[in-house]
C-alpha positions in Angstrom: 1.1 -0.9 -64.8 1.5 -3.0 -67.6 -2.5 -4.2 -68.5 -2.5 -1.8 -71.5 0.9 -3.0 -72.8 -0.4 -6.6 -72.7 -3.9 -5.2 -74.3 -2.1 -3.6 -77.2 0.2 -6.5 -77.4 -2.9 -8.7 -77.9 -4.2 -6.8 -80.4 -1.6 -6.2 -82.9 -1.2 -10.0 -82.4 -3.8 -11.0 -84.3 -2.5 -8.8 -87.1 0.5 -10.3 -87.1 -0.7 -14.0 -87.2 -2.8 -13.0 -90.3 -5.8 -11.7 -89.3 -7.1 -8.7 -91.1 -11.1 -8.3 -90.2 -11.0 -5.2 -87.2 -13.5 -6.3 -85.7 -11.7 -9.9 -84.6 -8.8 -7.6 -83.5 -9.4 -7.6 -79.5 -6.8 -7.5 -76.4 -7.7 -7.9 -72.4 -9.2 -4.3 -72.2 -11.7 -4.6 -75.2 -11.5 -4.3 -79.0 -8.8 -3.1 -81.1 -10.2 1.1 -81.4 -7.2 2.3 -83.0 -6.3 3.5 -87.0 -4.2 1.4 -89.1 -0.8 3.4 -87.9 -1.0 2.1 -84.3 -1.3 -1.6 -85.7 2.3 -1.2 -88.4 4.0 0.8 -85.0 3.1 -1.2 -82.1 3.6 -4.8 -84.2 7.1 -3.7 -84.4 6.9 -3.3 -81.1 5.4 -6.4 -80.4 9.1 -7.9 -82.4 11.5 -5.8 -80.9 10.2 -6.7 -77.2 10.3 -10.3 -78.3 6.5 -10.3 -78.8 5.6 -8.0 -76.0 7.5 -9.9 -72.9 10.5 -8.1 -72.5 8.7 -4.9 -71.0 11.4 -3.8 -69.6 13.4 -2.8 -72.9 9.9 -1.6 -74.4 10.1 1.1 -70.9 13.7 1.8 -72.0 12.6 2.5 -75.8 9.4 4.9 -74.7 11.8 6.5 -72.3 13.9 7.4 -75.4 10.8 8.4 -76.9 10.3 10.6 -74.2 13.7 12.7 -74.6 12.9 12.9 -78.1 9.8 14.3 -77.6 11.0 16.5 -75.0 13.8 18.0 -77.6 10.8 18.5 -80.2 8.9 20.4 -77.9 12.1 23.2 -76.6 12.7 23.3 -80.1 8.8 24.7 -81.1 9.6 26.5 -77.6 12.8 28.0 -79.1 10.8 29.4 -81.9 8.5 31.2 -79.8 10.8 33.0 -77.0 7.8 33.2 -75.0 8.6 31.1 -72.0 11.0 31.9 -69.0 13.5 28.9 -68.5 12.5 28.1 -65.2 9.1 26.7 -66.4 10.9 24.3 -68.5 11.8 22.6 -65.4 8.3 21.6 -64.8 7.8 20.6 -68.5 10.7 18.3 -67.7 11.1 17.0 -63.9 7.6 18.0 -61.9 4.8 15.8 -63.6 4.8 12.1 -62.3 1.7 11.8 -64.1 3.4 12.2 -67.9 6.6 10.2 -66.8 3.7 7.4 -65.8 2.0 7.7 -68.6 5.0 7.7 -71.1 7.3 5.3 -69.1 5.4 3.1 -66.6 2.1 2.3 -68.8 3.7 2.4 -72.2 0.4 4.1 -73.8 -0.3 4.8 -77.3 -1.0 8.4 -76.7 2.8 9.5 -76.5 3.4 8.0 -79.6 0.6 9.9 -81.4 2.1 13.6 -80.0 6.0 12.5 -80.8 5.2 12.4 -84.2 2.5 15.5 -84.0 5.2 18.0 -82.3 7.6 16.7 -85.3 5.0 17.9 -88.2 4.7 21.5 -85.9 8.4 21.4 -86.7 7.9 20.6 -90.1 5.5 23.1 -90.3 7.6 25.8 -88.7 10.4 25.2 -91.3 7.8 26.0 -94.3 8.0 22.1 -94.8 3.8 21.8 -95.0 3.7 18.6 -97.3 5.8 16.6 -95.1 4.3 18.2 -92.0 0.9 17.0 -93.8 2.1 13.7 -94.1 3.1 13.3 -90.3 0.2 15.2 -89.2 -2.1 12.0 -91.0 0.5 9.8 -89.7 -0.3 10.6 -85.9 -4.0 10.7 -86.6 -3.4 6.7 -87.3 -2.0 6.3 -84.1 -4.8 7.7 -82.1 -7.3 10.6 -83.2 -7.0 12.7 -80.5 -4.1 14.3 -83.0 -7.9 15.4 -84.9 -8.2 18.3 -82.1 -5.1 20.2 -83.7 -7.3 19.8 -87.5 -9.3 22.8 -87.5 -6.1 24.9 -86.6 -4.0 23.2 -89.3 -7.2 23.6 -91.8 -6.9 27.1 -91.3 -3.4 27.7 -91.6 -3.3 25.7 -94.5 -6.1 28.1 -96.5 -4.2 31.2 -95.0 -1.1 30.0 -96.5 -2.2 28.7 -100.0 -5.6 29.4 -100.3 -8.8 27.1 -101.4 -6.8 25.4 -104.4 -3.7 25.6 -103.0 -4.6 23.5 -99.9 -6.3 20.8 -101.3 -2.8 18.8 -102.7 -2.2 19.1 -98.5 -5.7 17.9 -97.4 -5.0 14.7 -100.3 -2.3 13.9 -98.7 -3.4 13.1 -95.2 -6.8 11.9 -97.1 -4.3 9.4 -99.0 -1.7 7.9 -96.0 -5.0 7.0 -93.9 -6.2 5.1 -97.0 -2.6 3.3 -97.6 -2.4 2.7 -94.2 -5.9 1.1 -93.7 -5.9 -0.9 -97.4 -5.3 -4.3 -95.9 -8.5 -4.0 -93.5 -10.3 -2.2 -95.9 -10.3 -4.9 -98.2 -10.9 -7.3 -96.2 -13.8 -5.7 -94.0 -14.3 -1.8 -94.7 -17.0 -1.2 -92.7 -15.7 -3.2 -89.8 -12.2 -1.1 -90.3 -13.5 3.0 -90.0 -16.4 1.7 -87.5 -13.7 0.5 -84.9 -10.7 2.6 -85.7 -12.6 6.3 -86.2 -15.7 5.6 -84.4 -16.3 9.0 -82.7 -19.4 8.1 -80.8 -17.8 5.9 -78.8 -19.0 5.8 -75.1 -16.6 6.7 -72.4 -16.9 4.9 -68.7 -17.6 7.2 -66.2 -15.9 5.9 -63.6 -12.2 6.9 -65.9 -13.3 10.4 -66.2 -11.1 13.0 -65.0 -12.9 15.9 -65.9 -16.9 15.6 -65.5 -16.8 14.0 -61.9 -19.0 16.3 -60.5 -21.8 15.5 -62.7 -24.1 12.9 -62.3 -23.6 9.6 -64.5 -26.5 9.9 -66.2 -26.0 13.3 -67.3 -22.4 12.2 -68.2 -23.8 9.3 -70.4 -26.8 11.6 -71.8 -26.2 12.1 -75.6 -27.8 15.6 -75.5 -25.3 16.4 -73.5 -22.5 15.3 -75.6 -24.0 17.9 -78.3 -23.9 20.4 -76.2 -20.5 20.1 -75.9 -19.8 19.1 -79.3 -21.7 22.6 -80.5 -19.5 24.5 -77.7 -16.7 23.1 -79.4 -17.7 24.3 -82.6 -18.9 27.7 -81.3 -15.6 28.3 -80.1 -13.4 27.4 -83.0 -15.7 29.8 -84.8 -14.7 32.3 -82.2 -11.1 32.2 -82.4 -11.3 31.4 -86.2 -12.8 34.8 -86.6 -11.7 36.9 -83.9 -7.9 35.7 -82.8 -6.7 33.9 -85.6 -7.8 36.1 -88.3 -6.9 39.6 -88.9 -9.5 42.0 -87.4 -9.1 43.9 -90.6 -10.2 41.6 -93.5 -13.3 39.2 -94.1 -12.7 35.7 -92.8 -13.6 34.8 -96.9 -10.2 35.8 -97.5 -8.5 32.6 -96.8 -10.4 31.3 -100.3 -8.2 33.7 -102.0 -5.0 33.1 -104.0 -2.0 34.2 -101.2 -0.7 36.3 -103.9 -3.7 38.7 -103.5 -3.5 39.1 -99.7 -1.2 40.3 -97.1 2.2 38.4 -96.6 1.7 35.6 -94.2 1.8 35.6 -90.6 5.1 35.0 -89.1 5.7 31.3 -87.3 4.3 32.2 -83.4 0.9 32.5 -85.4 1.2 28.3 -86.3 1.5 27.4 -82.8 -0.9 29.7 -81.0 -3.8 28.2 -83.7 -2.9 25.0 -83.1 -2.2 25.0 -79.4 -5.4 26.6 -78.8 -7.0 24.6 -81.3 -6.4 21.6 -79.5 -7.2 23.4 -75.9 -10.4 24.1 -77.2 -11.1 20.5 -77.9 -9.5 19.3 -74.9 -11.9 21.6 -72.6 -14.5 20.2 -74.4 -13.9 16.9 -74.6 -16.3 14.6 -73.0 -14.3 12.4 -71.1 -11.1 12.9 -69.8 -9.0 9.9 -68.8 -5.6 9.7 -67.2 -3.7 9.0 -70.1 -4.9 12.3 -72.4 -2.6 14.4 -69.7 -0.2 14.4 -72.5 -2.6 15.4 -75.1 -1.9 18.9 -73.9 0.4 18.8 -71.0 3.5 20.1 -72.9 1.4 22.8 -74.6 0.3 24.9 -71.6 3.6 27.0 -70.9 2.7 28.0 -73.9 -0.9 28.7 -73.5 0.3 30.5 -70.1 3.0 32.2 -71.5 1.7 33.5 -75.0 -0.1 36.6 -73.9 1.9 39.6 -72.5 3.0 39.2 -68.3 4.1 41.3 -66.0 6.3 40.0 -63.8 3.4 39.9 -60.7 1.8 37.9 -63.1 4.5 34.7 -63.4 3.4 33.4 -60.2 -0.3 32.7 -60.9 0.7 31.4 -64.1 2.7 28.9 -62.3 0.1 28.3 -59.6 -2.0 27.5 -62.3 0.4 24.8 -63.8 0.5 23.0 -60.3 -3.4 22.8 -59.8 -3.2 21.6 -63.0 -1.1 18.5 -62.1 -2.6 18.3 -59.3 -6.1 17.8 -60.4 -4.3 14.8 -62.9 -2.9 13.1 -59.9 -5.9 12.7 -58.1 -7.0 9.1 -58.2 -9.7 8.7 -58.1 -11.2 12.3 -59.8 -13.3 13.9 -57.2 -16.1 16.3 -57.7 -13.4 19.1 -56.2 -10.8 18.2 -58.5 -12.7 17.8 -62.0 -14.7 21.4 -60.9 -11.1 22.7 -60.2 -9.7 21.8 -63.4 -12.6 23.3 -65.5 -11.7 26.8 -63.1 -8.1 26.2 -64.3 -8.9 25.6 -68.4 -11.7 28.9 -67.9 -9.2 30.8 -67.0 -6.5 30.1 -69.0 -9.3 30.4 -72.2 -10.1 33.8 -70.8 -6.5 34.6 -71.0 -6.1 33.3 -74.6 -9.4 35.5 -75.3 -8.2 38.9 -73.9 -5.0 38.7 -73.3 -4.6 38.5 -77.5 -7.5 40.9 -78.7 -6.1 42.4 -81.5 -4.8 46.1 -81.1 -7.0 48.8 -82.8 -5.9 49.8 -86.5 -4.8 53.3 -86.1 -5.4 55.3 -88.9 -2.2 58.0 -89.2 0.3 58.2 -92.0 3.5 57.4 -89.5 1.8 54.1 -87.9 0.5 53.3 -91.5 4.2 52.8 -92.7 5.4 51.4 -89.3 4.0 48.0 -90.0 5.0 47.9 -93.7 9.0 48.1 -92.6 7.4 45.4 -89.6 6.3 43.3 -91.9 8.8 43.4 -94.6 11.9 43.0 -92.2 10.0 39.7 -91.1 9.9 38.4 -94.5 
């Protein structure tokens, strides 16, 4: 359980006995692939756990990491008042898979989404430069955190606009360069080509999600821009159709905020950026074991969000426990990478229809109705 502690131990090793050139960064499992942010956290890792040895106290500290993240996430949760209690108890106590990944094989991943689910808290208090700076903080851990980017790009134009969002997009721009100065000085090139290299080939024989494909289809680059254009396709989608009023050109979002609507009220910042990321996850093109907490603790919500009856609690549930159970299997077989794209269809065809905007009635009484609506949210 503990080859990728050793790995990441070997790599920030090198960093800390001077060596600044990426591309001589390297541990048991490969090359350093990381941003700059993993290096600065895990090195101190590397000191508290008397250079890596002591794995024992470094389980102890990512299972303090894991409470914490747990109290970020019912604290987003508590924003929303979407989710029955009882799911919570699956969030905490049903997934051996997450308590693996955060406390057994120490990974970098739960790192990233601790400090992402503390910017959605940031962001949720009105706190967006901050937020900003987190955000760019977890993206130097791993760049999976770049998923939730179009969501937070779009909720930064509807809040400030063009101009107003460009200070935010500077600083995220600016921590990845402070973070990365020391490699980029000595070996630029070397530096974004091994920490942001998105081209990077996946082995198929990790993959938890395209099983029942072929390998060569798996390892056919025409095939990854298919996904990558699905991806796209369906950002636009949502972009225009769920996240945007129904009413007003998507062109609005250039605009000062002044000259618009008031802004949507805080369960808007976590359905785009929940579904932001589910979008990316479901079309990601490899799965691996570890990216179970990409979006593990975001699918009550995803369940959740959309109106239930109370027939429909149990397949919502159900759904939850293929879910798991498609992330336990070891090794992925064809049935359980097919059932887990039946289970993140599904839930996508909720997200679609089960939030289609309501039709803009045109009477005098419902006109004023959401006026007093929105003004009492204010």
């Amino acid at each position: 359980t503990e080859i990728d502690w050793k790995a990441y131990m070997e790599e920030v090793e090198g960093f800390a006995n001077g060596t600044l050139d990426y591309m001589q960064l390297k541990g048991e499992t490969g090359p350093l692939v990381y941003p700059a942010g993993f290096v600065y956290i895990f090195l101190g890792l590397y000191y508290a756990t008397g250079r890596g040895t002591d794995i024992r106290l470094a389980q102890y500290l990512f299972a303090a990491l894991y409470l914490l993240n747990l109290l970020l996430v019912f604290r987003i949760y508590w924003r929303t008042n979407k989710v029955p209690p009882y799911v919570f108890f699956f969030m905490c106590c049903a997934s051996y898979r997450i308590h693996s990944i955060f406390v057994l094989r120490l990974f970098n991943d739960p790192v990233a989404m601790a400090i992402l689910f503390l910017a959605i808290n940031l962001f949720l208090e009105e706190h967006w430069s901050w937020g900003c700076l987190l955000f760019s903080l977890a993206v130097s851990v791993k760049m999976n955190i770049l998923l939730f980017a179009p969501g937070l790009l779009f909720l930064l134009l509807q809040r400030f606009g063009l101009l107003g969002c460009i200070p935010k997009l500077c600083i995220c721009a600016l921590l990845q360069v402070v973070l990365g100065l020391p490699f980029l000085l000595v070996n630029p090139v070397g530096y974004l080509t091994r920490s942001f290299d998105l081209g990077r080939q996946f082995q198929f024989r990790w993959t938890v999600n395209w099983r029942f494909l072929p390998e060569e289809v798996f390892q056919n680059r025409a095939f990854h821009t298919m996904l990558l254009l699905t991806h796209l396709a369906g950002l636009g989608l949502f972009a225009v159709h769920r996240w945007h009023r129904p009413q007003e050109s998507i062109l609005v979002l250039l605009k000062d905020p002044a000259k618009r609507k008031p802004a949507s009220p805080p369960l808007t910042i976590i359905f785009i950026l929940f579904s932001s990321n589910f979008l990316g996850v479901c079309c990601s093109r490899s799965l691996h074991y570890q990216f179970y907490v990409w979006y593990f603790h975001t699918l009550p919500y995803l369940l959740w969000c959309t109106p239930t009856t109370k027939l429909a609690h149990m397949p919502k549930v159900l759904l939850l426990g293929v879910i798991e159970l498609c992330w336990n299997t070891y090794p992925s077989t064809v049935c359980s990478s097919l059932s887990l794209h039946i289970c993140h269809g599904l839930i996508l065809l909720q997200l679609w229809y089960g939030t289609a905007p309501a039709p803009v009635m045109h009477t005098t009484s419902s006109s004023r109705r959401p006026a007093a609506i929105s003004k009492k949210a204010q």
